[in-house]
C-alpha positions as CSV (number, residue, x, y, z in Angstrom):
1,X,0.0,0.0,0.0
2,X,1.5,3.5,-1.1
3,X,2.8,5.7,1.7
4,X,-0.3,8.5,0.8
5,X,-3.6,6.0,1.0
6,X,-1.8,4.5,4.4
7,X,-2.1,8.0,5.9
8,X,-5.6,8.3,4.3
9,X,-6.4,5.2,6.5
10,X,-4.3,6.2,9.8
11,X,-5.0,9.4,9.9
12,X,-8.8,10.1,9.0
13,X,-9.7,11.6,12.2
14,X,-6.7,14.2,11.8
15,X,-7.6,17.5,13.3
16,X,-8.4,20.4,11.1
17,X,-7.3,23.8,11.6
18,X,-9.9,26.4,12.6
19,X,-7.5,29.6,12.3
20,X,-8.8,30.3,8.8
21,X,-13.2,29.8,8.6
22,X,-13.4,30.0,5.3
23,X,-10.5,27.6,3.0
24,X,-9.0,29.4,0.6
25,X,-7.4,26.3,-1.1
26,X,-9.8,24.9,-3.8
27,X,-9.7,21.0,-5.2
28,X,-10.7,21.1,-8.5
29,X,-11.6,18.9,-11.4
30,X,-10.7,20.4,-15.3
31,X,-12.0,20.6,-16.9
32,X,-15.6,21.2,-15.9
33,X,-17.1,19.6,-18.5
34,X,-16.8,16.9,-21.0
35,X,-18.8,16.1,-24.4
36,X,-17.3,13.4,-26.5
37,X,-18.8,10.7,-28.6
38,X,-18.4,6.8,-27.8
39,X,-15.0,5.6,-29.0
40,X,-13.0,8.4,-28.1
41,X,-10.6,9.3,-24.8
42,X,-10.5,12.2,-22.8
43,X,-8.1,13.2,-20.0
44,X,-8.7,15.0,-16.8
45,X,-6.8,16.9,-14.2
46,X,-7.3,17.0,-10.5
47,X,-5.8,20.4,-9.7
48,X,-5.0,22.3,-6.6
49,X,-4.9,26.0,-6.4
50,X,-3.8,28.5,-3.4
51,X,-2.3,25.6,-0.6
52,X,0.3,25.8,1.5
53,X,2.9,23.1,2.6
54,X,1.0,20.1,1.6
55,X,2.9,17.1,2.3
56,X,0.0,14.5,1.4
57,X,-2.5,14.3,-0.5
58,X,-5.1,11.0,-1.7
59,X,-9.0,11.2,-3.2
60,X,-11.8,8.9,-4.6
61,X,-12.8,9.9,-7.7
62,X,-16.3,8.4,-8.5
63,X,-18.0,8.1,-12.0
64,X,-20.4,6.1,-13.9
65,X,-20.2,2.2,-12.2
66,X,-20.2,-1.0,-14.6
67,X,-18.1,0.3,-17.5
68,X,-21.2,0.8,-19.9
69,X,-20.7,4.5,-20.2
70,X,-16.7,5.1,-19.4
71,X,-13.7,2.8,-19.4
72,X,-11.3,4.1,-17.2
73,X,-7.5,3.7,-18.6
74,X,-4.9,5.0,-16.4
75,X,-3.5,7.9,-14.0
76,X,-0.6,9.8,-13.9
77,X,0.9,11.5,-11.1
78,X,1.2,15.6,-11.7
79,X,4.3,18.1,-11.0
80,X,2.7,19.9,-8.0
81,X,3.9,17.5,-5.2
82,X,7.6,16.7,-6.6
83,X,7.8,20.4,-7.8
84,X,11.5,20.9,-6.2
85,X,12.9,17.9,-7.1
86,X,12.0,15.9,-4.2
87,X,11.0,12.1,-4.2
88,X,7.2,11.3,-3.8
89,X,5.5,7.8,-3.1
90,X,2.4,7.6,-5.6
91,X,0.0,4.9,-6.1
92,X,-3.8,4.5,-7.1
93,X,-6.5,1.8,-7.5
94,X,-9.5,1.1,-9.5
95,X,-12.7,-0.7,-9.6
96,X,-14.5,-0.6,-12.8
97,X,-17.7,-2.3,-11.0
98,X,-17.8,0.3,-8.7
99,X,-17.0,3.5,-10.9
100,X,-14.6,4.5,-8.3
101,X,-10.8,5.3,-8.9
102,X,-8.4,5.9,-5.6
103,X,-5.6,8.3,-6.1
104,X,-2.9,9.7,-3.5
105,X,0.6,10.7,-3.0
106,X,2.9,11.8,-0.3
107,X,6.6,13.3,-0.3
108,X,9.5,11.2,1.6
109,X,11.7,12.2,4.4
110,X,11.8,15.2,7.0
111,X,10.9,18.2,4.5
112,X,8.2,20.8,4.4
113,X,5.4,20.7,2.2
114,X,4.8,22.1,-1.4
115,X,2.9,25.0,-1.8
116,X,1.0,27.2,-4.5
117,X,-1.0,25.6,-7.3
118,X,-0.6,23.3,-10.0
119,X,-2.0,19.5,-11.3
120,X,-1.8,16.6,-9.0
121,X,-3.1,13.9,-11.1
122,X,-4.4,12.9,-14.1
123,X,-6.6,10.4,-15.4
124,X,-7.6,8.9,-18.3
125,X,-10.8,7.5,-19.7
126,X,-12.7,6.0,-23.0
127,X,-16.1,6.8,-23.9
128,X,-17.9,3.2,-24.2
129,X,-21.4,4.9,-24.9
130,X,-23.9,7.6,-24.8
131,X,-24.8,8.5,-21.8
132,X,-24.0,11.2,-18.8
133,X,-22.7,10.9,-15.3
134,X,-21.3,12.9,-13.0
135,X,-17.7,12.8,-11.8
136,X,-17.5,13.9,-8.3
137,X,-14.2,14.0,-5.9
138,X,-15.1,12.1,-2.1
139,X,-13.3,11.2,0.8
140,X,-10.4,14.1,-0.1
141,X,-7.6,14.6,2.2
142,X,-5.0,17.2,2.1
143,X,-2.4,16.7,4.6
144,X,0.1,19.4,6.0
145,X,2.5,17.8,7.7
146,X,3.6,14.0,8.9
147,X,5.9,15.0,11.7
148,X,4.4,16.5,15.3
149,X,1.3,17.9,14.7
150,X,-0.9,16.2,11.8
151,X,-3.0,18.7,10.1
152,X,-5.5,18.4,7.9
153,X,-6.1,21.6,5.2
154,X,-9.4,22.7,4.8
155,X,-10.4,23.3,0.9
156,X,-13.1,24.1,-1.6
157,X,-13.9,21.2,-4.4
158,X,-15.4,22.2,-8.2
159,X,-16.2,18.8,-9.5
160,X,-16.7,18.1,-13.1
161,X,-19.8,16.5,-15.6
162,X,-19.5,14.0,-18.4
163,X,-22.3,14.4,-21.3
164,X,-21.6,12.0,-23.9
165,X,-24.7,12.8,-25.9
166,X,-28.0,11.8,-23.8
167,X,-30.8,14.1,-24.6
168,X,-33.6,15.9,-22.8
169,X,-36.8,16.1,-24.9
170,X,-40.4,18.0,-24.7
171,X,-43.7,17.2,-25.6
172,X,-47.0,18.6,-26.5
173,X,-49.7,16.7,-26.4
174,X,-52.7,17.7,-29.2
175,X,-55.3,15.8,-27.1
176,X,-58.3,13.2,-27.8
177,X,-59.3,14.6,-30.9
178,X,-63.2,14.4,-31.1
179,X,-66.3,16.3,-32.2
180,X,-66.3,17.3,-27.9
181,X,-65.0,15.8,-24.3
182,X,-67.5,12.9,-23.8
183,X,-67.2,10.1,-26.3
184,X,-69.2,6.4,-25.8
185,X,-68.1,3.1,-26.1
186,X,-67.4,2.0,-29.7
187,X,-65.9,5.2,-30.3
188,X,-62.6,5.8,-31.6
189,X,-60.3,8.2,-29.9
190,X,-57.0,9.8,-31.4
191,X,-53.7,11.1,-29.5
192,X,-51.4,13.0,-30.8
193,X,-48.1,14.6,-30.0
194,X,-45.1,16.5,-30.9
195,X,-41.4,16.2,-29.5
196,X,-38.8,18.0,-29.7
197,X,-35.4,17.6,-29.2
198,X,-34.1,20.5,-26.8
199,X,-30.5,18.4,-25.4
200,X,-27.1,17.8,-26.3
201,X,-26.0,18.1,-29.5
202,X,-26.7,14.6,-31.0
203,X,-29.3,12.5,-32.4
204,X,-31.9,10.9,-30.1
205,X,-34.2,8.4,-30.7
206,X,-38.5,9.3,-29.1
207,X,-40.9,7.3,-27.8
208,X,-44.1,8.6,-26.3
209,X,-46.2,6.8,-23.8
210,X,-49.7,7.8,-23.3
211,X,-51.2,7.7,-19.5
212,X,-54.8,8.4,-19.1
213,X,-55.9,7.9,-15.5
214,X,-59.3,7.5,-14.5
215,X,-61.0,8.5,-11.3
216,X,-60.7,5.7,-9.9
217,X,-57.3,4.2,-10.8
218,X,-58.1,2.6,-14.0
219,X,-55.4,3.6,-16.3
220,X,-54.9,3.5,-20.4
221,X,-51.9,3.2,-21.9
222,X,-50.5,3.7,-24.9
223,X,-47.4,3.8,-27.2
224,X,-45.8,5.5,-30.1
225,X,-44.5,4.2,-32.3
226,X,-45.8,0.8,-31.3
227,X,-43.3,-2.4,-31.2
228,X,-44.9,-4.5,-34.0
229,X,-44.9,-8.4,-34.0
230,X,-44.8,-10.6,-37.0
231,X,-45.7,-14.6,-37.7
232,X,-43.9,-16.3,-40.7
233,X,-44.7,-19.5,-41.2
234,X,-43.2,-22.2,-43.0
235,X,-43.0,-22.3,-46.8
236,X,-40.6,-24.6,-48.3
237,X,-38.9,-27.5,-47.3
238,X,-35.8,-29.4,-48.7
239,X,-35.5,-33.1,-47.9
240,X,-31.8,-33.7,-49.3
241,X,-30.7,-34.7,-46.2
242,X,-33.3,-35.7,-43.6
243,X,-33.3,-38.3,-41.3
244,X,-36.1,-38.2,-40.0
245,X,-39.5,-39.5,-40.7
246,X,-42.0,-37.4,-43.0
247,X,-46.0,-37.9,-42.6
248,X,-48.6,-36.8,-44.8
249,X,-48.5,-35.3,-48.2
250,X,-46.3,-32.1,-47.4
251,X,-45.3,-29.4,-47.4
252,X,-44.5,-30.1,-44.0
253,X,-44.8,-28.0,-40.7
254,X,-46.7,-24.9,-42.7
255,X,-49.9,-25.4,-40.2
256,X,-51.3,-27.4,-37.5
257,X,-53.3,-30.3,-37.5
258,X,-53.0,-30.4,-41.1
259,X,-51.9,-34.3,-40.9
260,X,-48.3,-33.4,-42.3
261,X,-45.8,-33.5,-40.0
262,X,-42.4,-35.0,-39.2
263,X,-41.0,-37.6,-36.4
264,X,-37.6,-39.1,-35.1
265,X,-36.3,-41.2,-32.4
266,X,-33.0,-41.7,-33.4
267,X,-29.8,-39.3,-31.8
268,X,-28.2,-37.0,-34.0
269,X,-30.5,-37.3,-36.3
270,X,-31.3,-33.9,-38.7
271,X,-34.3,-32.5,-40.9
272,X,-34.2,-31.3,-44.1
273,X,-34.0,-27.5,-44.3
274,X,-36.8,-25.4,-43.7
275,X,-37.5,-21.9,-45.3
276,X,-40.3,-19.1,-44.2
277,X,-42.3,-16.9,-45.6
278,X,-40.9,-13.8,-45.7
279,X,-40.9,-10.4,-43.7
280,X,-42.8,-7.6,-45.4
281,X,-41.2,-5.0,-46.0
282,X,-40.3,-2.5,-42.8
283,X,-41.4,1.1,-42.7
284,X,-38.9,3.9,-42.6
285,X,-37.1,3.6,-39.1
286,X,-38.2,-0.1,-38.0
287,X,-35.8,-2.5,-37.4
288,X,-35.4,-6.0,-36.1
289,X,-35.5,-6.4,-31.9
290,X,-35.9,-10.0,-31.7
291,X,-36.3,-13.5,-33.4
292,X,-37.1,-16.6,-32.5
293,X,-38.8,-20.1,-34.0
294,X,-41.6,-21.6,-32.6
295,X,-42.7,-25.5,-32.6
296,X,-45.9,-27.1,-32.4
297,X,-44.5,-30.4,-30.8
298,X,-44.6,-32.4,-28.2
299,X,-41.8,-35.4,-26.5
300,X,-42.2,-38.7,-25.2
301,X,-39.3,-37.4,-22.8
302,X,-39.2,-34.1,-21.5
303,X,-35.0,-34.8,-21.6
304,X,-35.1,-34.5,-24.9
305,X,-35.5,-31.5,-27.8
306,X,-34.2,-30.6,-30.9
307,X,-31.4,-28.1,-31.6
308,X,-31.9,-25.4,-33.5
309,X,-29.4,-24.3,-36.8
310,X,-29.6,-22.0,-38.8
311,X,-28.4,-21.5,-42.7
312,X,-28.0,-18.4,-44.3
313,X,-26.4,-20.2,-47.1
314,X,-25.1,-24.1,-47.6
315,X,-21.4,-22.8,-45.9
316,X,-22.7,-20.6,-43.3
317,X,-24.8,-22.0,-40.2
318,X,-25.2,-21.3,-36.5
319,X,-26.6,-23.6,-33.4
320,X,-29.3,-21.0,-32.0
321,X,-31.1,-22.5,-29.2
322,X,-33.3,-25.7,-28.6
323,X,-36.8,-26.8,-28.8
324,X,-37.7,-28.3,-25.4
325,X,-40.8,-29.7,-24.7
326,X,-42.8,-32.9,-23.1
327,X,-45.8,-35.3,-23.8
328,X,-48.7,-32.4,-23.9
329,X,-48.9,-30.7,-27.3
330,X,-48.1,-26.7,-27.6
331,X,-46.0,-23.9,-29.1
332,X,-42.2,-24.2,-27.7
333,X,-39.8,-21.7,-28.6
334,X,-35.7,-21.8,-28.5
335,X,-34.5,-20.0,-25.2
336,X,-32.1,-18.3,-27.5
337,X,-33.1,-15.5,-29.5
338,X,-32.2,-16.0,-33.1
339,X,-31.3,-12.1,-33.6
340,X,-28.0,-12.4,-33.6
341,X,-27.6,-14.4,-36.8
342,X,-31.2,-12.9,-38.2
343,X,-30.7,-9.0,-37.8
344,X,-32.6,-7.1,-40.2
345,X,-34.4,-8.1,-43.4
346,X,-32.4,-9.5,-45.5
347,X,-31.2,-12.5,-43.2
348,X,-34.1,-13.6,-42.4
349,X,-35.6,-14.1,-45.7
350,X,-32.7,-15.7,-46.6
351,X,-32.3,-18.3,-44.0
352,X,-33.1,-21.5,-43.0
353,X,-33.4,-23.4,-40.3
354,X,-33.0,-27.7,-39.7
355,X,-33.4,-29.6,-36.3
356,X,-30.8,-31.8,-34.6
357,X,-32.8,-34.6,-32.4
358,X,-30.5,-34.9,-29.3
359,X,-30.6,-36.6,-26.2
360,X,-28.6,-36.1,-22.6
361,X,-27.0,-39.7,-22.9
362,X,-26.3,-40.8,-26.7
363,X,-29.6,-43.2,-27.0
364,X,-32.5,-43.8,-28.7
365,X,-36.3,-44.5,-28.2
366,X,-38.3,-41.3,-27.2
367,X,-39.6,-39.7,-29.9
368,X,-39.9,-36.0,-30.8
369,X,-42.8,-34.9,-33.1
370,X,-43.1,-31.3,-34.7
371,X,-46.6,-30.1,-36.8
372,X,-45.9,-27.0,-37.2
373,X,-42.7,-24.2,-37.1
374,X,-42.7,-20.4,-37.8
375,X,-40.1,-17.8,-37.2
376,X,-41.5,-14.5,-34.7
377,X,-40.2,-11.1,-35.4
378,X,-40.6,-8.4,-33.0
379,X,-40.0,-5.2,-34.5
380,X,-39.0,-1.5,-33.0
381,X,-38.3,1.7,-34.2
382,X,-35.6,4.4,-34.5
383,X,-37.3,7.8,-34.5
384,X,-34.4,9.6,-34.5
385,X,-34.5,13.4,-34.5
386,X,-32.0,15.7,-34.2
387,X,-31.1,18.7,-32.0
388,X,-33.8,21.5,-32.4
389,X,-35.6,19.8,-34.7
390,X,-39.4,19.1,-33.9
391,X,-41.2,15.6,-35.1
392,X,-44.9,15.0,-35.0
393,X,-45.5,11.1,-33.6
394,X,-47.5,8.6,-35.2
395,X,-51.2,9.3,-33.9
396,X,-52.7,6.0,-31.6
397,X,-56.3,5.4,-31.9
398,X,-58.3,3.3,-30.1
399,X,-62.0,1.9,-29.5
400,X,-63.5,2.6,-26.4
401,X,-64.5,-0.7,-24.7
402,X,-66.9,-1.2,-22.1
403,X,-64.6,-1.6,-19.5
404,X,-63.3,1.8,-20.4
405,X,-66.6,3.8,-19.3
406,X,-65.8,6.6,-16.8
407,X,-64.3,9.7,-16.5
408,X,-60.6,10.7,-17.0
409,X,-59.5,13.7,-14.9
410,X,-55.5,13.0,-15.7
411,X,-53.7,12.4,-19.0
412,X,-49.7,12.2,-19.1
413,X,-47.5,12.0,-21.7
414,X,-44.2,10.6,-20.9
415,X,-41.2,11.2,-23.6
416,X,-39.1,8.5,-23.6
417,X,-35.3,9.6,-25.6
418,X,-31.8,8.2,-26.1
419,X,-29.0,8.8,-27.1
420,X,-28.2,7.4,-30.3
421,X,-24.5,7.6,-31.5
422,X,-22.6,5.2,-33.6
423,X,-24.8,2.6,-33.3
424,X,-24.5,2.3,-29.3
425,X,-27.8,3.3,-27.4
426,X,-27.6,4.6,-23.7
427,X,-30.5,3.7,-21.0
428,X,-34.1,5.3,-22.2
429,X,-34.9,8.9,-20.3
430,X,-37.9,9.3,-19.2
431,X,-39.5,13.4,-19.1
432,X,-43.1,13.2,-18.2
433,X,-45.7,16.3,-19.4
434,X,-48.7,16.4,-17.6
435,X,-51.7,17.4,-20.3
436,X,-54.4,20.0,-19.6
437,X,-57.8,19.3,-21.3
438,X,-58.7,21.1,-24.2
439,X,-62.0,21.2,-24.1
440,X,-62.8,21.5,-20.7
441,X,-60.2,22.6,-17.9
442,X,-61.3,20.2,-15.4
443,X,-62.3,17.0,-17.0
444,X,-60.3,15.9,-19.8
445,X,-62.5,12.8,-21.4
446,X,-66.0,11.5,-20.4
447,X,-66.9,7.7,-21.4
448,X,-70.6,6.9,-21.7
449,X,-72.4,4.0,-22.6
């Protein structure tokens, strides 16, 4: 342990000096803020201005925890505390978990202090993502002396702000739109909104979420642009290398209970490959969130299921989950999303997929039947908009049910942004905007029968 964080340790009660009320000396972080895109460094200084004799010095500097929005790299010792040539003892410590760096120092031997102001430390860091964080100096110690009295000097600290591109956004919400207040059940009611981007100087990507609360708890909710969710079932089928048993008339595993399906009870067996239908087309700013494949199959042996590969072409192919399932019939899907090796549009309609039968122990006998596979694609979207600009949301509409009837004192719309910068995403910000009626001030939609 360096000489500096010992005394840290030892000394933390050390007295501190009461003839000067108000410190003069000032810790300070430079400089006071930082705006810098994922991939690229930045440096630091921890600098110390207006002290006198300081023989030791250590701090904690804190900042984002996990290493998903900062990678720290290294620190350097400064001049301030060797300034006349003499020897110093310097030493630090990190913990990426934590977001926490420990830096101190201390001179060696019988000599005074340094005094003045200058840089003792610097520190280096990578941008991982988008994203903001504080970085804040704790648990400072400036020590004055380390023989006869200890004396700890009293000091001023100006800590500093990283803002790697998150963004604040606004809304205005347009309301239900309607011929008045009070619509009835069967009715269709629009929202509306408009965001604007009014934060750092990047791209962010919107959501909106619609709240509307009523009277007695009951709440609506709503979201722009919506996550979308599509089935594609199975719609070719090539049998040049299957081992196991085909029933029916084919094409296999398009449909349930058709009486076409396939069977095996032999280890290591393979299907043929299977193709699926293919994704329509994906409106401007939608991409690909998640994939799997679905069986309609059931096991003599819960133990038992059938691996999962996928082809993008004859040379290409990845194991992407299992099928696991027991005696009952149902829908199974692979634990694994496929989204990895099926990202956008392309892939997908190119793959296909075959089935490994496997078995804990190498042997054969329970049997695995599948009626029925089909790939689901959840979808999402990238509204991105860009600083200043203003974007009008897709409008919601929905029916007024029954169970909707009542009156809605409360409507929130809650912007949801991030930062969107070289294809890494920081965590979703949440700003919420609390909407006034338009049509009355008090009560901002009646439901009747």
């Amino acid at each position: 342990m360096s000489l500096a964080l010992a005394f840290v340790m030892l000394f933390g009660a050390i007295q501190v000096s009461h003839a000067d009320p108000i410190p003069t000396t000032t810790l300070s972080i430079n400089p006071s803020e930082i705006t810098l895109l994922p991939g690229e460094s930045f440096e630091i200084s921890v600098d110390i201005t207006d002290v006198a004799d300081l023989y030791t010095w250590a701090f904690e500097l804190h900042y984002a925890p996990f290493g998903n929005l900062l990678a720290f790299r290294i620190v350097r010792e400064g001049p301030f505390l060797g300034q006349d040539g003499m020897e110093t003892d310097f030493s630090y410590s990190a913990s990426t978990l934590d977001g926490v760096v420990k830096v101190g120092s201390t001179r060696l031997g019988q000599v005074s202090g340094a005094s003045g102001s200058g840089t003792l430390a610097t520190l280096e860091f990578v941008v991982v993502e988008g994203g903001g964080c504080d970085l804040t100096l704790m648990n400072t110690r400036l020590i004055k002396s380390i023989s006869g009295k200890k004396e700890m000097i009293p000091h001023n600290i100006v800590n500093s702000l990283f803002n790697g591109g998150h963004g604040e956004a606004s809304a205005f919400l347009t309301g239900v739109r309607g011929d008045s207040a009070t619509a009835h059940v069967g009715d269709t009611i629009t929202l509306s909104s408009s965001v604007t981007h009014v934060g750092a100087e990047i791209p962010v990507s919107v959501r909106v979420r619609y709240d509307l609360v009523r009277k007695d708890g009951y709440t609506l909710t709503f979201w722009t642009p919506s996550p979308r969710t599509y089935e594609l079932p199975v719609d070719g089928f090539t049998a040049d290398f299957t081992d196991w048993g085909q029933y029916g008339t084919g094409p296999y595993l398009d449909a349930v209970g058709d009486g076409n399906y396939i069977e095996n009870p032999y280890y290591c067996a393979i299907t043929g490959l299977f193709s699926f239908a293919d994704l329509p087309a994906l409106s401007p700013g939608e991409y690909v969130s998640s994939v799997s494949l679905y069986a309609f199959a059931s096991a003599q042996n819960p133990e038992i299921d059938g691996d999962v590969y996928v082809f993008n072409d004859i040379t290409e192919w990845w194991w992407s989950g299992s099928i696991e399932t027991g005696p009952a019939w149902g829908w199974a899907f692979t634990e694994a999303d496929l989204d990895s090796v099926m990202y956008d549009e392309a892939t997908i309609n190119s793959a296909s997929v075959l089935i490994h039968y496997w078995t804990p122990d190498g042997s054969e006998g329970p049997t695995m039947t599948i009626d029925a596979m089909k790939l689901v694609v959840e979808t999402n979207f990238e509204f991105l908009i860009g600083p200043g600009e203003s974007v009008d949301m897709p409008l919601v509409t929905y029916t007024l049910t029954e169970a909707d009837k009542g009156v809605y004192r409360v409507v929130t719309a809650t912007v949801w942004c991030t930062a969107y910068v070289r294809n890494l995403w920081n965590a979703f910000r949440p700003q919420t905007v609390t909407v006034i009626g338009e049509v009355t001030p008090r009560t901002y939609l009646i439901v009747n029968p």
